[in-house]
Each structure stands twice: as structure tokens, then as C-alpha cells.
C-alpha positions as CSV (number, residue, x, y, z in Angstrom):
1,X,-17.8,16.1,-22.1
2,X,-20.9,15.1,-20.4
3,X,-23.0,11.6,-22.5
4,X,-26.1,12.3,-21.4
5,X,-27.4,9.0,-23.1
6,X,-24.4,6.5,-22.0
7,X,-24.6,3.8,-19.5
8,X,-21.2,2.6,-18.5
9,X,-21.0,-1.1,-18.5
10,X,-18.2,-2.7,-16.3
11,X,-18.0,-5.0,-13.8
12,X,-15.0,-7.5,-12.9
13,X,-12.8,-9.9,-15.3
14,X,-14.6,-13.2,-16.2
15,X,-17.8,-11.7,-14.7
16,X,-19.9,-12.4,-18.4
17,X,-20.2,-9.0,-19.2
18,X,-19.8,-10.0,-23.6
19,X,-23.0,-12.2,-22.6
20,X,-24.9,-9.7,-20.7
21,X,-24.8,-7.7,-23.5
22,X,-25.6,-10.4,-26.1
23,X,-29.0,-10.0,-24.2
24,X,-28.6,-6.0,-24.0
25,X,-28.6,-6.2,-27.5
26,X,-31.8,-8.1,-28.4
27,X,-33.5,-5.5,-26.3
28,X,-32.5,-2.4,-28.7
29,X,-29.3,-1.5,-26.9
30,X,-26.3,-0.2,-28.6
31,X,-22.5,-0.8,-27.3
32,X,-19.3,0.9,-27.5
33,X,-16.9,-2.0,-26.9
34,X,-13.6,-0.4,-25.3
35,X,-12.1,-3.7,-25.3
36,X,-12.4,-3.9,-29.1
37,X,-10.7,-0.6,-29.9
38,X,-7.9,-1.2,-27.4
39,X,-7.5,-4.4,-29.1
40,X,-7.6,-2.6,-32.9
41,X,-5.4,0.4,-31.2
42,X,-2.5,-2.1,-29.7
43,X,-2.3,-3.7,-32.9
44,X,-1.9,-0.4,-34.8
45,X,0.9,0.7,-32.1
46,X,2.6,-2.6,-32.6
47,X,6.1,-1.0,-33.3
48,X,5.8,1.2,-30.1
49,X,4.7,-1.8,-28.0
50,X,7.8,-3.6,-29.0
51,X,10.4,-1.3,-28.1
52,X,8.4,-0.6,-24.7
53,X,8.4,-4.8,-24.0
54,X,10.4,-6.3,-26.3
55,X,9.8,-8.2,-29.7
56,X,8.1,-11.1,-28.1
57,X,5.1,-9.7,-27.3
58,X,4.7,-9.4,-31.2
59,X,3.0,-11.6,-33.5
60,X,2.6,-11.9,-37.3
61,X,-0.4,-9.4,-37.5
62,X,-0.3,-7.3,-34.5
63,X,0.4,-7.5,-31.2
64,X,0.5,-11.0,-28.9
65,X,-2.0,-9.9,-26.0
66,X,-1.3,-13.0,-24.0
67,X,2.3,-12.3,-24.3
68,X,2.0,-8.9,-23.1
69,X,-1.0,-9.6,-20.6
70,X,1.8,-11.8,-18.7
71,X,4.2,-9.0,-17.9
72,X,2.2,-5.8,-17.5
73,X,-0.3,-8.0,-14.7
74,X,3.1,-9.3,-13.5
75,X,4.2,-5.3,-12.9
76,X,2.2,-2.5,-11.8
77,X,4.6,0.2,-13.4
78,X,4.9,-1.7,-16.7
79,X,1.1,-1.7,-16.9
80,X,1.1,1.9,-16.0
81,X,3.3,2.7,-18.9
82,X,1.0,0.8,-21.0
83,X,-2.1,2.5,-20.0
84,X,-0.3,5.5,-20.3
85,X,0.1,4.8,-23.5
86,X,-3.6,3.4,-25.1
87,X,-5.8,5.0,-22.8
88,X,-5.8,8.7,-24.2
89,X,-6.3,7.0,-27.9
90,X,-9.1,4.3,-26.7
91,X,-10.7,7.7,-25.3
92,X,-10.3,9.6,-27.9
93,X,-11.9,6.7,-30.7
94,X,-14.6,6.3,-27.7
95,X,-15.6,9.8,-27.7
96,X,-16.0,10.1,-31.4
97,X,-18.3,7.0,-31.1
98,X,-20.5,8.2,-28.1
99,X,-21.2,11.8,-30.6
100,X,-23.1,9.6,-33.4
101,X,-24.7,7.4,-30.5
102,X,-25.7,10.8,-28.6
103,X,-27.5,12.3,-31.4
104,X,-30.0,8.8,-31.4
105,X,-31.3,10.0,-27.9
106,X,-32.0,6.5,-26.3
107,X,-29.5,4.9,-23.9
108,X,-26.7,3.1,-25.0
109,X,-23.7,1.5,-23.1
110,X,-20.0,2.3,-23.5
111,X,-18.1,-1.6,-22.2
112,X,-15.3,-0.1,-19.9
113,X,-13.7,-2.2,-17.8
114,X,-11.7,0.9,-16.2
115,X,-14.8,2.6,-15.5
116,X,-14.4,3.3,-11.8
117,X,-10.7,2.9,-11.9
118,X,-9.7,5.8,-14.1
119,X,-12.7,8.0,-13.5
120,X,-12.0,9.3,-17.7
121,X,-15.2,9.7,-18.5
122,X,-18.2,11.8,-17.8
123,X,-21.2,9.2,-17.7
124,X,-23.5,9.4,-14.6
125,X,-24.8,5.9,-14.6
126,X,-23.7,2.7,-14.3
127,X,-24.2,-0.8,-15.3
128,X,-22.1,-3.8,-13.4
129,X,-22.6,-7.2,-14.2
130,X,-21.6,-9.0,-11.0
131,X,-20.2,-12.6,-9.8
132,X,-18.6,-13.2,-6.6
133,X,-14.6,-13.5,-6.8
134,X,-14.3,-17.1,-6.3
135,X,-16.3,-17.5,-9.2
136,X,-14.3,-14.7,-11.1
137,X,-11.4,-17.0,-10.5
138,X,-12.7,-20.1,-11.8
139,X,-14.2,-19.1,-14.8
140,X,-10.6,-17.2,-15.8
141,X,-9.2,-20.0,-14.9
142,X,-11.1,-22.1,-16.9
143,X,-11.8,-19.7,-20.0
144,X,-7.6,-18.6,-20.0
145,X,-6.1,-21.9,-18.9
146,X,-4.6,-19.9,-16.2
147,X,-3.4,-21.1,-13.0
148,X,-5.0,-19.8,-9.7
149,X,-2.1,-17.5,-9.3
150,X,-2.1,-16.2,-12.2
151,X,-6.0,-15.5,-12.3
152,X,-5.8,-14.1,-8.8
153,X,-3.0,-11.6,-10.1
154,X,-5.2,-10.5,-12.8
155,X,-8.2,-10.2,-10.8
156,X,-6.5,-8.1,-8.4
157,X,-5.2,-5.7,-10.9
158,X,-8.6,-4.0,-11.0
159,X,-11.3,-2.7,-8.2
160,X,-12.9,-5.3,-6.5
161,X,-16.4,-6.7,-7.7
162,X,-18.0,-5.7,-3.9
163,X,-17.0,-2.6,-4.3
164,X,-18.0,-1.8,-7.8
165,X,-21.2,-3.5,-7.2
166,X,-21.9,-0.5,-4.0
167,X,-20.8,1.8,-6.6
168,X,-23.5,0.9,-9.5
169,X,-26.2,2.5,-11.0
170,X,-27.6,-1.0,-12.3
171,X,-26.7,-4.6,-11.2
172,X,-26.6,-7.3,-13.5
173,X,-26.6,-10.7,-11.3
174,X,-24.9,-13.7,-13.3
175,X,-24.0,-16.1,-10.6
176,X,-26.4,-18.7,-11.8
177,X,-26.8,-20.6,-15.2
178,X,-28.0,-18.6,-18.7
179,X,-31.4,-18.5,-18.2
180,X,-30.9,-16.4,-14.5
181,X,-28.8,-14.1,-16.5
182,X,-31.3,-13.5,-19.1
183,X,-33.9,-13.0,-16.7
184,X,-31.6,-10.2,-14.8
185,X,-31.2,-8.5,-18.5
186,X,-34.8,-8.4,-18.8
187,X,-35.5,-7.0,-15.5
188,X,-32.2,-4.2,-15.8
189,X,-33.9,-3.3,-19.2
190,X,-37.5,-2.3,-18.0
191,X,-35.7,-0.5,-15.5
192,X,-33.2,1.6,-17.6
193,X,-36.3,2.6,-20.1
194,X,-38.2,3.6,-17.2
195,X,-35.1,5.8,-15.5
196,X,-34.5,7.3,-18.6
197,X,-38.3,7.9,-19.8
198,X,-38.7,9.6,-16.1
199,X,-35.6,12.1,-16.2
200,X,-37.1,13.5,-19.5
201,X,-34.7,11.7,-22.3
């Protein structure tokens, strides 16, 4: 189903997306968070989680996403069979949110990480908040206390930055300090408003 009003908002891990959208967000701008309901959903399929992986990647009120986030990013097919599993119900919760945000007619954003990736969902434009991959790596480093390897396997699970960057609707620059990222919000802003104002929405 077409979302005639949605903007999706990706990008890479560790990029700043959550404070791109802190800004978004002063500025009037709803957001679906897909990260959010994937975490409420793998809690809810805790039990079916466990006898995919094993008990460990359980904890006392849910599921232990560090736990799990070592061995799906350690193995493509495991994360398959994970995705398999959460994707059709983070789409489905996703959907029924997008209906009540469709009916306010002004753009709003739906946070998908998989955007490009999984090609799920019908939204024709785009918003990527972009940093280099070098400086992907150290700030998961830095905000995981991963090692390098471990960031870089994570990091390499998904599209690469560059290339969701030529793929974008919108870029979102936050290679620089808070204030540089603000200003980009404020400047992607006027320009959503305007896009959307022009095509008659």
C-alpha cells in the first residue's frame, strides 16, 4: 500500500539518526520508530526466540538483544531466520501506524533501518542521515564497547552509507559536532515542506 505522506528515514548504524530526529521533531515531524516495535515485538516472541537461539539470549523481562545481536551478525543465515521471523510483524504494526499518520496529511517519517535493503515498503522518498564509515566505526565502537571487528561485522551487515546516500531523497550530513547537525535538520526541513507543498499535499 502506497504512504503518500511517509518519508523513510534510514541511513547507516551509529550514523545519529535518534538525534536527527530529536531535531525532526521540534520542527512538527512525526516518527514511526521501527526500531522500537522490533524491540517490543522480540520481547513478546521471547519463547520463540529461545528455541530458535537458545536460552541465553533470554533475560528476565524479554529478550537479551546484545546476546542475540552477537550471533545473528556473527551468521548471515541465523540473521535471516530472524528477520524471517520479526519482519512481517514490525510491518504489519508499521502499517497500522502509518493509516492514523496518513489521514493528518503532512509528512511524517517511518525510522527503517532496512529501508533499501528489504525494499517492504511503498514510500517514494527518502531521508538518510549520513557519516562516513570510519566514523560509523568509531562511534559503535565507542557507544557498544565493541571492538573494531566486531563494529566492522555489524556495519557490514547492512548497505553501505555511499550507496544509500546516492540512493536518497534527502541527506542529512552529521559528520561534524551538534550544532552542524542541527543546522542540516533545519535546512532538510524547509526543503521537505517545500517538496511536499509543490506536489500538491
Amino acid at each position: 500500500m502506497k504512504l503518500k505522506y511517509a518519508i523513510a528515514l534510514t541511513g547507516g548504524i551509529a550514523v545519529g539518526k535518534s538525534s536527527a530526529m530529536s531535531f525532526m521533531s521540534m520542527y512538527g515531524f512525526r516518527c514511526i520508530d521501527a526500531d522500537k516495535i522490533a524491540h517490543d515485538i522480540l520481547d513478546e516472541q521471547r519463547d520463540k526466540i529461545a528455541s530458535m537461539f537458545g536460552n541465553e539470549v533470554l533475560s528476565t523481562n524479554g529478550v537479551n538483544r546484545a546476546e542475540l545481536g552477537k550471533i545473528v551478525f556473527a551468521d548471515a543465515n541465523k540473521r535471516k531466520d530472524l528477520e524471517s521471523l520479526l519482519h512481517p510483524l514490525i510491518y504489519d504494526k508499521i502499517m497500522a501506524l502509518a493509516q492514523v499518520e496518513e489521514k493528518r496529511k503532512f509528512p511524517y517519517f517511518i525510522d527503517i533501518p532496512l529501508f533499501f535493503e528489504n525494499e517492504r515498503y511503498d514510500i517514494d522518498k527518502s531521508l538518510v542521515v549520513y557519516a562516513p564509515k570510519d566514523l560509523q566505526i568509531q562511534r559503535l565502537m565507542k557507544r557498544n564497547s565493541l571492538s573494531y571487528e566486531d563494529a566492522m561485522q555489524r556495519i557490514n551487515s547492512q548497505m553501505d552509507i555511499e550507496e544509500k546516500k546516492l540512493k536518497a531523497t534527502y541527506i542529512i550530513d552529521n559528520t561534524k559536532d551538534i550544532k552542524h547537525l542541527q543546522n542540516e535538520c533545519e535546512k532538510v526541513r524547509g526543503i521537505i515542506l517545500e517538496d511536499f507543498k509543490e506536489g500538491g499535499i
